[in-house]
C-alpha positions in Angstrom: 0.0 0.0 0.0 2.8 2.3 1.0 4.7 1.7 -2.4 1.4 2.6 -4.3 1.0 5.8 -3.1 4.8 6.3 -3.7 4.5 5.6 -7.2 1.1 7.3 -7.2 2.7 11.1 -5.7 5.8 10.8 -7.8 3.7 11.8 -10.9 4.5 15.3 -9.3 8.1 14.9 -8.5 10.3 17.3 -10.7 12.4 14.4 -12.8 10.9 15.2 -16.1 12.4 19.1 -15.3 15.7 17.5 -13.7 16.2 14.8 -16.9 15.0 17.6 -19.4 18.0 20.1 -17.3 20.9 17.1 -17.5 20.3 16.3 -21.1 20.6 20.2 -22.0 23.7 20.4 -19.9 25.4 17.5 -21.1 24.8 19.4 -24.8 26.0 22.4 -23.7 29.3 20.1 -22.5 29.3 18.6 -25.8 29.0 21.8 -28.1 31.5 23.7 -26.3 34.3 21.0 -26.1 36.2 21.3 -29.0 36.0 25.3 -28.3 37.7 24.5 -24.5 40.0 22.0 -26.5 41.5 24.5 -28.6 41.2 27.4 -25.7 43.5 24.8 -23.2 45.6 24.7 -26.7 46.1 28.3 -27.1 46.5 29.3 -23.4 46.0 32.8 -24.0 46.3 34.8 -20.6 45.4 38.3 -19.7 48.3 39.9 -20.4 49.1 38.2 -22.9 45.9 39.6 -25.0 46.1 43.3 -24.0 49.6 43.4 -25.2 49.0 41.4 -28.9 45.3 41.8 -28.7 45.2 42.3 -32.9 46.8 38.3 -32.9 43.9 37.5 -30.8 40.5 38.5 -32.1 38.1 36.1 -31.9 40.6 33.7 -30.0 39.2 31.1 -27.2 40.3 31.7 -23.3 39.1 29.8 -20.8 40.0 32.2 -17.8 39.0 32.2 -13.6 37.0 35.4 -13.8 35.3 37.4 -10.8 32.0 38.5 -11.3 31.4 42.0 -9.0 28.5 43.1 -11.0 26.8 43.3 -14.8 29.6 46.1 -15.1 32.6 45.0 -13.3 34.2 41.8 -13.9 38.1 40.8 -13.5 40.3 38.5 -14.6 42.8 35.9 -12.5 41.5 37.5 -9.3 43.3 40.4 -9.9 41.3 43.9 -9.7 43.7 45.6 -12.4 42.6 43.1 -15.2 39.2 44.5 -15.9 37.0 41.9 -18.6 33.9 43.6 -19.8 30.8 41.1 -21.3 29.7 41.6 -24.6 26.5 40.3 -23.4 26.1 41.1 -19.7 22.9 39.8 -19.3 23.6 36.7 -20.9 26.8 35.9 -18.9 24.7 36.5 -15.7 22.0 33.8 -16.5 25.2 31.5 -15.8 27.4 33.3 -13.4 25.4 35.7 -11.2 28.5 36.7 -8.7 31.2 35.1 -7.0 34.3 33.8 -9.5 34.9 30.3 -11.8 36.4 29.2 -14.7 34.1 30.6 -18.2 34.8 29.8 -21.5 34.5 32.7 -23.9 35.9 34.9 -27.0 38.0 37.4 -27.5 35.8 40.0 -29.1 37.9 43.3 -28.2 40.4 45.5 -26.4 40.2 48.8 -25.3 43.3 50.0 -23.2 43.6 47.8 -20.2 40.0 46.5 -20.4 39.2 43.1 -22.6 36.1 42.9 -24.0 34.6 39.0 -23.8 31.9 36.9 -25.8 30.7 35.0 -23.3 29.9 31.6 -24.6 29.8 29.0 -21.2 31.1 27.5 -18.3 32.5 23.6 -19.6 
């Protein structure tokens, strides 16, 4: 009797949300691998793209990047190295605040500022 009404109330239980969530993750994994691949191949760093930042247009980084704000974002943990989103609002949906590792492309640089085209976090 007990396992009936189990089965019965797991009709309202979330897994069709949860399975429907881990199969669009595990895409998201899969599209942006080769893009990590070759951003672990390159291994652009910060300084590295403000100083030849013409070489490095449109190049992969996969970077530990702080999240302050929509507006203020940094790159290694260091204040100085300032990363401005493309898309703020798009990079939020993923990263709201705190700092991890994000997967993006180099879309710009403006003085000591690099401008990012936030595609994920792998």
């Amino acid at each position: 009797m007990l396992l009936w009404l189990a089965l019965l109330g797991g009709w309202r239980l979330p897994w069709a949300e949860t399975a429907g969530n881990f199969r669009e993750r595990r895409t998201e994994r899969a599209v942006l691998s080769p893009i990590l691949a070759e951003a672990r191949r390159e291994g652009l760093t910060f300084p590295q793209v403000v100083v030849a930042h013409p070489a490095h247009l449109g190049k992969p980084v996969y970077w530990d990047v702080t999240v302050v704000s929509t507006t203020t974002s940094y790159a290694e943990g260091r204040p100085g190295w300032s990363v401005v989103w493309i898309d703020p609002e798009r990079a939020a949906v993923d990263f709201l605040h705190g700092h991890g590792r994000v997967l993006a492309k180099v879309a710009a640089v403006d003085r000591d500022a690099v401008y990012l085209d936030y595609l994920g976090r792998p």
